[in-house]
C-alpha positions in Angstrom: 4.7 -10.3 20.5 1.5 -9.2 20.3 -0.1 -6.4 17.5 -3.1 -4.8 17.4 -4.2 -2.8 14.4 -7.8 -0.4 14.6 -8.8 1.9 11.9 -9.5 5.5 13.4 -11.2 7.5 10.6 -8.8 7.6 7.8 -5.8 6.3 10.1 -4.4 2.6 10.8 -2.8 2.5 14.4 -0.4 -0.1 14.6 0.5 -1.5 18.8 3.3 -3.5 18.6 3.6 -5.1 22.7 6.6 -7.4 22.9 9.8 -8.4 20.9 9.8 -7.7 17.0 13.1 -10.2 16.7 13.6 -12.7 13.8 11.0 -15.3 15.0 7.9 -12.3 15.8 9.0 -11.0 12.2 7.0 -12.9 9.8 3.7 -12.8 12.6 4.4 -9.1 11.9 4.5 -9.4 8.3 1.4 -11.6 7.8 -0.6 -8.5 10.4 0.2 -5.5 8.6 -0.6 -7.6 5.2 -3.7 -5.4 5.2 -2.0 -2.3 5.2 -0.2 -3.1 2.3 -3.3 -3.3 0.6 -4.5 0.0 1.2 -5.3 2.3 -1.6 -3.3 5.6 0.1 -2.7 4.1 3.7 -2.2 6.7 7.0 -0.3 4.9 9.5 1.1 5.4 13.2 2.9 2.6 14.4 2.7 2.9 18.7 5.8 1.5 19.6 5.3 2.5 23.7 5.0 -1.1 24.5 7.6 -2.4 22.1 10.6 -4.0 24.0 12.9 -4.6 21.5 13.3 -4.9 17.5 15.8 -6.7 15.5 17.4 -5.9 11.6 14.0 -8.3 10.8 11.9 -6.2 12.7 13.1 -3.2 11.1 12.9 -4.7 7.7 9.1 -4.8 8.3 9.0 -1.0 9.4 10.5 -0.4 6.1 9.1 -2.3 4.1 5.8 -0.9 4.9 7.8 2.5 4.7 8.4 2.0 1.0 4.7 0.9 0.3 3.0 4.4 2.0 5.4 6.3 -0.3 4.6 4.8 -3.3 1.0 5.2 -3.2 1.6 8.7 -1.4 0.4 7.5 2.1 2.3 8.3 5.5 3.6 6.8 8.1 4.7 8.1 11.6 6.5 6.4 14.5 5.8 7.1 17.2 6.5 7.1 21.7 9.9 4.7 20.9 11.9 4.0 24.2 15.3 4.8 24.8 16.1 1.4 23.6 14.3 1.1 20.3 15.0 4.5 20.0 18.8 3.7 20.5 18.8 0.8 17.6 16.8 3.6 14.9 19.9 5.7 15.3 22.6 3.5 15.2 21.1 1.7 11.8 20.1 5.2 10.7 16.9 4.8 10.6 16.2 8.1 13.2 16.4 10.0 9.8 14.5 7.2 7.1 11.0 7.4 9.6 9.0 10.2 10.5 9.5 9.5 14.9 
């Protein structure tokens, strides 16, 4: 797994490329560490090159979830593939994230 994170103005775009399973999870964790430094963070995550995430995975999604809200940031998910898209709406999370 492989993420790349660019500031664009006011906005952090995430690209996630790869697995984001139990072993990618805490590589995850330590990238978006920034983020969850941010005074009042705007976030997209790209997830177009994502192949597949695990309940690690989408503990990392939420956990930087919880940390936009609380300091009144956002966060938007975005191009998921039918895949992905198919593990957000069997956990629920299709209706927690902004997609």
């Amino acid at each position: 797994m492989e993420t790349t994170i660019n500031k664009i103005g006011t906005q952090t775009i995430v690209v996630i490329n790869g697995r984001l399973d139990t072993p990618n999870s805490k590589v995850f964790e330590e990238n978006i560490q920034p983020i969850l430094e941010d005074e009042r963070p705007d976030v997209c995550i790209d997830c177009a090159k994502l192949e597949y995430i695990s309940s690690s995975g989408l503990r990392q999604f939420l956990t930087l979830l919880k940390y936009t809200k609380n300091v009144n940031g956002t966060m938007v998910v975005k191009n998921l593939n039918s895949e992905v898209k198919e593990v957000f709406d069997m956990t629920g999370f299709s209706g927690i994230f902004n997609l």
